[in-house]
ZAKOL-612952 format. One record per atom (N, C-alpha, C, O): residue number from 1; y, z, x. Coordinates in nm, 4 decimals, padded with zeros to 6 digits. Layout:
# residues N
node pos NUM, yy Y, zz Z, xx X
...
This chain:
# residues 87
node pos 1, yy 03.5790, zz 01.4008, xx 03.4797
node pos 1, yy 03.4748, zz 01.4141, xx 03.3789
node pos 1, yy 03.4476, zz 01.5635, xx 03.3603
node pos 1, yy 03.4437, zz 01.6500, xx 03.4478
node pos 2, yy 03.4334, zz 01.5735, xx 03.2560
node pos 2, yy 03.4276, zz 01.7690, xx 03.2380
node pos 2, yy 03.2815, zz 01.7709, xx 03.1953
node pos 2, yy 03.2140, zz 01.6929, xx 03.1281
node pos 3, yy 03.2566, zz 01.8798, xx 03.2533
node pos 3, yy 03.1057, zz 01.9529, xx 03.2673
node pos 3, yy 02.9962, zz 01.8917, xx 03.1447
node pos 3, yy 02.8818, zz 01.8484, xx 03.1587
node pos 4, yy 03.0610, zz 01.9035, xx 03.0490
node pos 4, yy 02.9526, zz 01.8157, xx 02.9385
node pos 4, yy 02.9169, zz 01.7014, xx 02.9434
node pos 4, yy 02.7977, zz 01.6739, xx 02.9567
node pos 5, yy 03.0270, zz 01.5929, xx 02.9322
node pos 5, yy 03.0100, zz 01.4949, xx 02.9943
node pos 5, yy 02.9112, zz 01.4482, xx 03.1249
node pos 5, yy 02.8375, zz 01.3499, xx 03.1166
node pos 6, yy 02.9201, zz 01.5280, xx 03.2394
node pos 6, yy 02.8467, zz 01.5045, xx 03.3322
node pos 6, yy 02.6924, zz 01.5360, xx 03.2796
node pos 6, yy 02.5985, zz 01.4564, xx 03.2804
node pos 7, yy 02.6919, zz 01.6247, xx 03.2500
node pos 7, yy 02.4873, zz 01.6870, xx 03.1704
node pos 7, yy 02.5182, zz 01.6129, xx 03.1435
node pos 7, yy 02.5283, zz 01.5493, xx 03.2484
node pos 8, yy 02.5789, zz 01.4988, xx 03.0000
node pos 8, yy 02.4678, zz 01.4449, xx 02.9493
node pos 8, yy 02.4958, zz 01.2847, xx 03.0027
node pos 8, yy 02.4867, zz 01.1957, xx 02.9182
node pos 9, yy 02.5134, zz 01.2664, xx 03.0752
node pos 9, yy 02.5142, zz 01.1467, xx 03.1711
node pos 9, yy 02.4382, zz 01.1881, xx 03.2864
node pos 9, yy 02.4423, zz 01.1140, xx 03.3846
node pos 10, yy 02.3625, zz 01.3046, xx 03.2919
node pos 10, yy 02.2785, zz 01.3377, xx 03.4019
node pos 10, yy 02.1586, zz 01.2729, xx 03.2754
node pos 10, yy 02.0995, zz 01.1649, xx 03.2741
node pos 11, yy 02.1541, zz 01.3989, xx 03.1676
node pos 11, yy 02.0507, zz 01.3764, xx 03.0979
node pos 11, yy 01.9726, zz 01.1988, xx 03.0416
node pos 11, yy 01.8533, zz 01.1713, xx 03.0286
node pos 12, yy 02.0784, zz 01.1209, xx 03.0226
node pos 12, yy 02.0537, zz 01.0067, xx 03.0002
node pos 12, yy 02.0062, zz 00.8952, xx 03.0918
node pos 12, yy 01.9419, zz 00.7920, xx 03.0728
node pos 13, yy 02.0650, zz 00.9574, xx 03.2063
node pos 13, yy 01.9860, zz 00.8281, xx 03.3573
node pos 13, yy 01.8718, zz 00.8997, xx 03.3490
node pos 13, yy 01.7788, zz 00.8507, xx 03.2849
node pos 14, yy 01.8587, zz 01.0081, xx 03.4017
node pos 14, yy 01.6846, zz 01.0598, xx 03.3815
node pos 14, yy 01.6072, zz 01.0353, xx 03.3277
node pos 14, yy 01.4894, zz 01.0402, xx 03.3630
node pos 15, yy 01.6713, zz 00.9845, xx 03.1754
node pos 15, yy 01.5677, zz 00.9333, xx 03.0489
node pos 15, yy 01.5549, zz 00.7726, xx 03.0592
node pos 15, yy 01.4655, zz 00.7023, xx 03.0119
node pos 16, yy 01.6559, zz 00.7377, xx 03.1257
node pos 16, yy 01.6817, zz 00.5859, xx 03.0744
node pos 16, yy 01.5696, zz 00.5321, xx 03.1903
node pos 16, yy 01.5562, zz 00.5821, xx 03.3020
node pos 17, yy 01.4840, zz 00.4050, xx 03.1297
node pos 17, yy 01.3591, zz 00.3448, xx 03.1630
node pos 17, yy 01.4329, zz 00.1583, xx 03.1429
node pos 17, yy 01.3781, zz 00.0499, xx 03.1628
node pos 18, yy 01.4992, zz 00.1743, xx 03.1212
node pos 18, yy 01.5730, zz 00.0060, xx 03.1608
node pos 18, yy 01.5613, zz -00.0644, xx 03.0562
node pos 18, yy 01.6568, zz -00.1310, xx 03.0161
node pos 19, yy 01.3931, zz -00.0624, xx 02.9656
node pos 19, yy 01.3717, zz -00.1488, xx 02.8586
node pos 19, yy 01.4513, zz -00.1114, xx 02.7269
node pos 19, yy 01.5545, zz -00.1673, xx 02.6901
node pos 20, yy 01.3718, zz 00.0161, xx 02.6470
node pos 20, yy 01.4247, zz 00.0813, xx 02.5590
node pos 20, yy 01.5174, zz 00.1781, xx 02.5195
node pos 20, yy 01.5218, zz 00.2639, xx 02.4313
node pos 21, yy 01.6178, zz 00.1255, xx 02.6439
node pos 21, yy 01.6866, zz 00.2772, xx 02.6287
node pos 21, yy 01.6853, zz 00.3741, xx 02.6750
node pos 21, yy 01.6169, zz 00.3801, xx 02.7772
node pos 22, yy 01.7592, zz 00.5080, xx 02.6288
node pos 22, yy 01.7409, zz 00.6515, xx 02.6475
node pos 22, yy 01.5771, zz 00.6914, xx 02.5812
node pos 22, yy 01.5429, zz 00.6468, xx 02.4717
node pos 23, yy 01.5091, zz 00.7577, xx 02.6436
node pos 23, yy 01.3549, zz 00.7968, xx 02.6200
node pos 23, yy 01.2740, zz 00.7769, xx 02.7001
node pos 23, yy 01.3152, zz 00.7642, xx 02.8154
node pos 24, yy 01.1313, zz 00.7659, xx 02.6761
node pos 24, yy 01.0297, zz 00.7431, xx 02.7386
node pos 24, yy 00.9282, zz 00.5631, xx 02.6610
node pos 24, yy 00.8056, zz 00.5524, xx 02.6663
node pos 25, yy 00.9910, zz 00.4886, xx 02.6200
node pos 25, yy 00.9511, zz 00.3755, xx 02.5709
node pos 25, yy 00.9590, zz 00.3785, xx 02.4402
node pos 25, yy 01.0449, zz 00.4488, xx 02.3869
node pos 26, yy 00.8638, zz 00.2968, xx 02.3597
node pos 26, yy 00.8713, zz 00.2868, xx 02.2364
node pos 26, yy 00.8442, zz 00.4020, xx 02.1392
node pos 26, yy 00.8986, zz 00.3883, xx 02.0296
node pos 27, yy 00.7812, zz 00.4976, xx 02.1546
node pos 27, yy 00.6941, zz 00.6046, xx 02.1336
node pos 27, yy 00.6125, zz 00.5892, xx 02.0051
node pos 27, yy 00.6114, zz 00.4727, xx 01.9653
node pos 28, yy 00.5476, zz 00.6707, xx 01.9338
node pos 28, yy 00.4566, zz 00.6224, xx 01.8538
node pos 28, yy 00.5035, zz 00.5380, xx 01.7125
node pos 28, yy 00.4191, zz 00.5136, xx 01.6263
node pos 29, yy 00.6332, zz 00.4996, xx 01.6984
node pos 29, yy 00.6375, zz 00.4509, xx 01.5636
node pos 29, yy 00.6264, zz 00.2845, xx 01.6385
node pos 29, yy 00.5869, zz 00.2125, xx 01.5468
node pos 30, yy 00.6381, zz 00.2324, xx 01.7160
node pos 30, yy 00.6389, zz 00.0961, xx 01.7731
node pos 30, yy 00.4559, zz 00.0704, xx 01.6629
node pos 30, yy 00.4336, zz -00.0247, xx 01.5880
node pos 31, yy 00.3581, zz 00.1889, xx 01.6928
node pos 31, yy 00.2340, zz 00.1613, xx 01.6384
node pos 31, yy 00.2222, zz 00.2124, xx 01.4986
node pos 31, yy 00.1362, zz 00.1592, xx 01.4283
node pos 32, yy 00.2960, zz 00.3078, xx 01.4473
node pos 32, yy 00.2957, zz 00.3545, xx 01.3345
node pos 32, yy 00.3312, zz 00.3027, xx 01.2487
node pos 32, yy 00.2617, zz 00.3018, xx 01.1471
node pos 33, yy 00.4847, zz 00.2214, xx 01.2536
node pos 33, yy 00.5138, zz 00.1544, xx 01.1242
node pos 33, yy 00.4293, zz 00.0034, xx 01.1125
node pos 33, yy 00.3979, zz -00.0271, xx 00.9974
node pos 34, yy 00.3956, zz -00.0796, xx 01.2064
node pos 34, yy 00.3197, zz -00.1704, xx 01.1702
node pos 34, yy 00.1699, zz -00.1537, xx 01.0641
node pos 34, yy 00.1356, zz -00.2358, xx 00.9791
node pos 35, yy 00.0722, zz 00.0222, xx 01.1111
node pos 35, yy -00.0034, zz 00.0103, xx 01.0213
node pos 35, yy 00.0337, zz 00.0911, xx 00.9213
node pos 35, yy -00.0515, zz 00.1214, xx 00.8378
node pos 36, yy 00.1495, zz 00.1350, xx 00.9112
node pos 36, yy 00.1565, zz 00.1642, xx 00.7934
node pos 36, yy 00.1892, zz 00.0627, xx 00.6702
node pos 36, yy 00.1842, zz 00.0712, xx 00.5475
node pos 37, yy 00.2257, zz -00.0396, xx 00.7664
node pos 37, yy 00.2708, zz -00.1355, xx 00.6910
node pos 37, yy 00.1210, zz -00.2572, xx 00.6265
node pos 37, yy 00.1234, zz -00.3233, xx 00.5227
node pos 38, yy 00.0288, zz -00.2521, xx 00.7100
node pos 38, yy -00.0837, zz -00.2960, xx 00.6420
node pos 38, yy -00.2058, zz -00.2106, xx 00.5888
node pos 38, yy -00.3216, zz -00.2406, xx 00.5595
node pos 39, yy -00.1322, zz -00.0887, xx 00.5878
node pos 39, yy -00.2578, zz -00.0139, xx 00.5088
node pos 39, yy -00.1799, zz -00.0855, xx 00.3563
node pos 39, yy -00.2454, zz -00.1175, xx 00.2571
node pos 40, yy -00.0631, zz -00.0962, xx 00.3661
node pos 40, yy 00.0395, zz -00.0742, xx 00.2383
node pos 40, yy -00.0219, zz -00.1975, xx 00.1685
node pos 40, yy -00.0973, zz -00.2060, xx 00.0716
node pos 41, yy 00.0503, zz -00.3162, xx 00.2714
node pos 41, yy -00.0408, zz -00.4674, xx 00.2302
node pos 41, yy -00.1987, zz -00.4165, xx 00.1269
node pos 41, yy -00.2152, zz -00.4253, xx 00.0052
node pos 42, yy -00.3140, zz -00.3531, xx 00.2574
node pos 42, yy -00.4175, zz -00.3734, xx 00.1855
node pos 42, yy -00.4660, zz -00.2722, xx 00.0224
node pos 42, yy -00.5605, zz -00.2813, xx -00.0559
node pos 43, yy -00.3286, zz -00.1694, xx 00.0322
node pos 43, yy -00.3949, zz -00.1214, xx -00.0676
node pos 43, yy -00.3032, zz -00.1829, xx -00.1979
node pos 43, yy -00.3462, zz -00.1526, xx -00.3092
node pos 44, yy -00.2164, zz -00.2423, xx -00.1940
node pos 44, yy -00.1772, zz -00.3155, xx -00.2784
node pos 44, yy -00.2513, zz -00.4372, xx -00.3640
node pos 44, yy -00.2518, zz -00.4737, xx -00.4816
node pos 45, yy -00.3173, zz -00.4824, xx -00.2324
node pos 45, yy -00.3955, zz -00.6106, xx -00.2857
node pos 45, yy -00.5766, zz -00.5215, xx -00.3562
node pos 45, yy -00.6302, zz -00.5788, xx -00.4511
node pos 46, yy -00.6285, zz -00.4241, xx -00.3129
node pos 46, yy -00.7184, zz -00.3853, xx -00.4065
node pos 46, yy -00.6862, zz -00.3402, xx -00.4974
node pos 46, yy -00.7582, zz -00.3564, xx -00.5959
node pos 47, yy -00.5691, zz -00.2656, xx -00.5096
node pos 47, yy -00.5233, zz -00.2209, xx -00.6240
node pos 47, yy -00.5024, zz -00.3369, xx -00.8207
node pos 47, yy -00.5198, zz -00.3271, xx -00.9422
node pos 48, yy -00.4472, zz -00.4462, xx -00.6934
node pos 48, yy -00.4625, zz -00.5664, xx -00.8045
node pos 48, yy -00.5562, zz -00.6108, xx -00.8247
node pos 48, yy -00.5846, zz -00.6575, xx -00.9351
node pos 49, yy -00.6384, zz -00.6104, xx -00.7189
node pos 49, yy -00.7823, zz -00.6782, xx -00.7836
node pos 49, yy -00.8230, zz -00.5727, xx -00.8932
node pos 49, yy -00.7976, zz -00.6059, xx -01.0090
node pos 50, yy -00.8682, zz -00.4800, xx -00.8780
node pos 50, yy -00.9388, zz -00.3458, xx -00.9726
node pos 50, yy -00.8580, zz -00.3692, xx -01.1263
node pos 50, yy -00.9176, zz -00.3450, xx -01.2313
node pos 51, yy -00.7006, zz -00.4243, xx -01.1241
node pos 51, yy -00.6407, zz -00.4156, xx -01.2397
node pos 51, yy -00.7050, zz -00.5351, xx -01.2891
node pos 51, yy -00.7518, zz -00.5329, xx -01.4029
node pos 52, yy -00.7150, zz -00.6602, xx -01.2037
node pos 52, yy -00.7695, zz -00.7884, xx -01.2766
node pos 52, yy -00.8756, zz -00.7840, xx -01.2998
node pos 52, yy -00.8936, zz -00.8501, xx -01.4020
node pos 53, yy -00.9892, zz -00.7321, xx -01.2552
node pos 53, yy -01.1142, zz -00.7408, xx -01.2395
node pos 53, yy -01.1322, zz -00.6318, xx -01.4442
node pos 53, yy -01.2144, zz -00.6315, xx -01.5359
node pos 54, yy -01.0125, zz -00.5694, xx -01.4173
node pos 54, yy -01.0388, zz -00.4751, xx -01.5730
node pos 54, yy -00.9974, zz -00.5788, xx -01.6808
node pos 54, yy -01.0381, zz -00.5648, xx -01.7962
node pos 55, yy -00.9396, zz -00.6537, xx -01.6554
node pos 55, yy -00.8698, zz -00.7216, xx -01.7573
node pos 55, yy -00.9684, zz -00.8528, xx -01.7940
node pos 55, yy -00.9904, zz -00.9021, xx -01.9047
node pos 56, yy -01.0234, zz -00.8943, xx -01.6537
node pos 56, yy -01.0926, zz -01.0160, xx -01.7079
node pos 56, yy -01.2116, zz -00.9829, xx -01.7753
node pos 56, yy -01.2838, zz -01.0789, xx -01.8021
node pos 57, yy -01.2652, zz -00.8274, xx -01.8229
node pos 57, yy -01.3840, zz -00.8191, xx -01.8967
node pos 57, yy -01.3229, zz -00.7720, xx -02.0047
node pos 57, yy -01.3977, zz -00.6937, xx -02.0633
node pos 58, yy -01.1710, zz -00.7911, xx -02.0819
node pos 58, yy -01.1298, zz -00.7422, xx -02.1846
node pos 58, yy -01.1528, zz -00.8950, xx -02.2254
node pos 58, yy -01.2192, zz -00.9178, xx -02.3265
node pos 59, yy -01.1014, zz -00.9979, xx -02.1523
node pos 59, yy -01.0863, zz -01.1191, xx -02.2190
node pos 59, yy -01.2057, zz -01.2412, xx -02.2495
node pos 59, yy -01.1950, zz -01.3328, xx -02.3310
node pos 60, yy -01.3443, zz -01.2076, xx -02.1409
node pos 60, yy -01.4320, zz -01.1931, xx -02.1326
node pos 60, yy -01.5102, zz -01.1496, xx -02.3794
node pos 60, yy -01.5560, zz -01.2127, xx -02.4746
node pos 61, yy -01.4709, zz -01.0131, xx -02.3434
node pos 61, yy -01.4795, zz -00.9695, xx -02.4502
node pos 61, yy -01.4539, zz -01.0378, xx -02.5783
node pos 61, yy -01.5279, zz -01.0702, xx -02.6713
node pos 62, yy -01.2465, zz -01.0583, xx -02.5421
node pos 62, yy -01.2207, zz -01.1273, xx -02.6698
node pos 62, yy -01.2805, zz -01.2404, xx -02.6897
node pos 62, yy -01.2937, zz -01.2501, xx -02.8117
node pos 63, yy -01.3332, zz -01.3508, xx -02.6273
node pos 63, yy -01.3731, zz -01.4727, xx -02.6073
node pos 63, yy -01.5039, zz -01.4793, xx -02.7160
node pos 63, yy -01.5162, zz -01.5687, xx -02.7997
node pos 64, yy -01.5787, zz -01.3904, xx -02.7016
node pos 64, yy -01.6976, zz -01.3291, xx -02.7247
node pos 64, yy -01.7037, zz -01.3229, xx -02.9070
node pos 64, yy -01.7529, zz -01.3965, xx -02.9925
node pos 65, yy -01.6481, zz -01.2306, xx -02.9090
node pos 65, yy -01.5681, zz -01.2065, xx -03.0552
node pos 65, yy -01.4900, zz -01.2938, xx -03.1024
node pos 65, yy -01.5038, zz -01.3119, xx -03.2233
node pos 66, yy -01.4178, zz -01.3510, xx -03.0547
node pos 66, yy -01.3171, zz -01.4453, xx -03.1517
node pos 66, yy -01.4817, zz -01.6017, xx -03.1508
node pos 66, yy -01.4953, zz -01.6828, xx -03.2423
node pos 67, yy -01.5511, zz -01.5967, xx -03.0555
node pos 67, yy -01.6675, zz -01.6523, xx -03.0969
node pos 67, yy -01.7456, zz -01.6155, xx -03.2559
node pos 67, yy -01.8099, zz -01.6828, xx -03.3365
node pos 68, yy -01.7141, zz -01.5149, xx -03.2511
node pos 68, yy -01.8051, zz -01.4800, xx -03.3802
node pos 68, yy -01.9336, zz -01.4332, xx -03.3280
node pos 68, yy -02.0197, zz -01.4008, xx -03.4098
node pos 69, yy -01.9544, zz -01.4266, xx -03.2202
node pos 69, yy -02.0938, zz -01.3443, xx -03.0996
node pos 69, yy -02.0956, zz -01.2175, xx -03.1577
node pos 69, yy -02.2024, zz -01.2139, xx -03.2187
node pos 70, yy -02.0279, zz -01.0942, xx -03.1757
node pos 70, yy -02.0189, zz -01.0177, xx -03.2044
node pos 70, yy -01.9671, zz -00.9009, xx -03.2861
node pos 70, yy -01.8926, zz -00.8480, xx -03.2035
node pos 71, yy -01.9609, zz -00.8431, xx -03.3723
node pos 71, yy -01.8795, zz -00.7835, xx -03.5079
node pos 71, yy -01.7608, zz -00.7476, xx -03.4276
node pos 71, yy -01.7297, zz -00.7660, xx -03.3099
node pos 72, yy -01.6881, zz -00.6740, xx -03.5581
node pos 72, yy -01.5314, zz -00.6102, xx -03.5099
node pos 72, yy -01.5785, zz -00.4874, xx -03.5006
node pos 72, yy -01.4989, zz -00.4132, xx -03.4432
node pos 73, yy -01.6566, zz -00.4467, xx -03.5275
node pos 73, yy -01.6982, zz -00.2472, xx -03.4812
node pos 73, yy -01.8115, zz -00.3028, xx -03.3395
node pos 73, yy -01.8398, zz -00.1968, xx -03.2836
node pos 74, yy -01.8656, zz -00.3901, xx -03.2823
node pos 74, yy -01.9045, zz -00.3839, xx -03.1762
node pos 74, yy -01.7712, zz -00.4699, xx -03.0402
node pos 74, yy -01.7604, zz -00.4844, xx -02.9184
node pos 75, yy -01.7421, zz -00.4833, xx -03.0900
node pos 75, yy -01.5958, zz -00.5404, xx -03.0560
node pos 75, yy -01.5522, zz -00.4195, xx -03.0055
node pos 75, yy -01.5657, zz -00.4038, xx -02.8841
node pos 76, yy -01.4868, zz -00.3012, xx -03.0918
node pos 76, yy -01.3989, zz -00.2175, xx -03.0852
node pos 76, yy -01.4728, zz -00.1122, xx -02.9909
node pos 76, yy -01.4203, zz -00.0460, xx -02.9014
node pos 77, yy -01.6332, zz -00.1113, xx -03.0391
node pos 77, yy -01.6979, zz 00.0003, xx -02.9539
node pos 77, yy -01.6881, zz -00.0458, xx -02.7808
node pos 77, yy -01.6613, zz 00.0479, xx -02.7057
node pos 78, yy -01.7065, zz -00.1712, xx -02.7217
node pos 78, yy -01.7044, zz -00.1992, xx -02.6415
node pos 78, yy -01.6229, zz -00.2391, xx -02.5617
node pos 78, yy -01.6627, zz -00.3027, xx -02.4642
node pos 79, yy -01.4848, zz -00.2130, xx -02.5804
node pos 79, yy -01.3379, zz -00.2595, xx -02.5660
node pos 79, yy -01.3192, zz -00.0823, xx -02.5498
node pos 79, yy -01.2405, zz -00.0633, xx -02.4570
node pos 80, yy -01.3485, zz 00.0004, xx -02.5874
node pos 80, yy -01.3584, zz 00.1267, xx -02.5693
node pos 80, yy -01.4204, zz 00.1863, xx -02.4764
node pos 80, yy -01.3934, zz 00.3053, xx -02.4601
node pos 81, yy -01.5049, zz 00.1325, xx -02.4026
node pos 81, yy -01.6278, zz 00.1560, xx -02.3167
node pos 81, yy -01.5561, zz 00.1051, xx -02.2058
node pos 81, yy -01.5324, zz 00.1730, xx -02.1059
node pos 82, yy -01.5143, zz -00.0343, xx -02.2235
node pos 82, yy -01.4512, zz -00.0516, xx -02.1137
node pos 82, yy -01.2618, zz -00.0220, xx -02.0642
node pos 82, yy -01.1854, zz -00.0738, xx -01.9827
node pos 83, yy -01.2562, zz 00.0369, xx -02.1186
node pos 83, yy -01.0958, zz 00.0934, xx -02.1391
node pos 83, yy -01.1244, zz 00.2929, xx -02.0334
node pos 83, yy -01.0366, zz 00.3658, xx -01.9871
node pos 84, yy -01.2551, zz 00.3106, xx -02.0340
node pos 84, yy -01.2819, zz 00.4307, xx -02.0235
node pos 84, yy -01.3428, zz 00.4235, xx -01.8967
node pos 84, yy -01.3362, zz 00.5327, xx -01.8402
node pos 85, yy -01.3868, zz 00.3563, xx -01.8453
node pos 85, yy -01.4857, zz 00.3191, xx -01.6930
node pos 85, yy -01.3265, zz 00.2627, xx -01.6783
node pos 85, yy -01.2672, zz 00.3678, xx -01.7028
node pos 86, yy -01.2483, zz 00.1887, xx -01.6600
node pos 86, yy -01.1721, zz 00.1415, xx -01.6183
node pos 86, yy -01.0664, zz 00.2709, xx -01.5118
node pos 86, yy -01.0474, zz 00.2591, xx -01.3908
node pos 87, yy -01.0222, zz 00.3656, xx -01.5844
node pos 87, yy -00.9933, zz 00.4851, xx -01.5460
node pos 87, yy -01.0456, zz 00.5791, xx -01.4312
node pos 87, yy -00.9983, zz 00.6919, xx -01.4176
């Protein structure tokens, strides 16, 4: 075995812990990618709510108006109002 070989077959029993391998265990991604993975989940799912929650006061709206409840310039003003808070 020539000199390199031996380091790093020194270096690797030294490291090696039986479970995971060469290292010192799992190290921090064993905890990292799981919450990264439910921050991801949760900001996905508010993200959709905020889009639905905008949409159901557009339709809300049209409902309203195609009622005949309200003109087409209070229609338009308020479909505007909410197009702008939505943002």
């Amino acid at each position: 075995m020539n000199a390199l070989g031996a380091q790093t077959a020194l270096i690797l029993a030294d490291n090696w812990d039986g479970r995971y391998g060469p290292g010192w265990g799992p190290g921090p991604w064993f905890f990292l990618i799981p919450l990264a993975f439910w921050i991801a989940v949760v900001a996905v799912v508010v993200l959709a709510r905020r889009r639905w929650r905008g949409q159901h006061g557009e339709s809300t709206l049209r409902d309203v108006f195609a009622r005949g409840e309200i003109t087409e310039a209070e229609y338009r003003a308020r479909l505007a109002v909410l197009r702008e808070t939505r943002r």
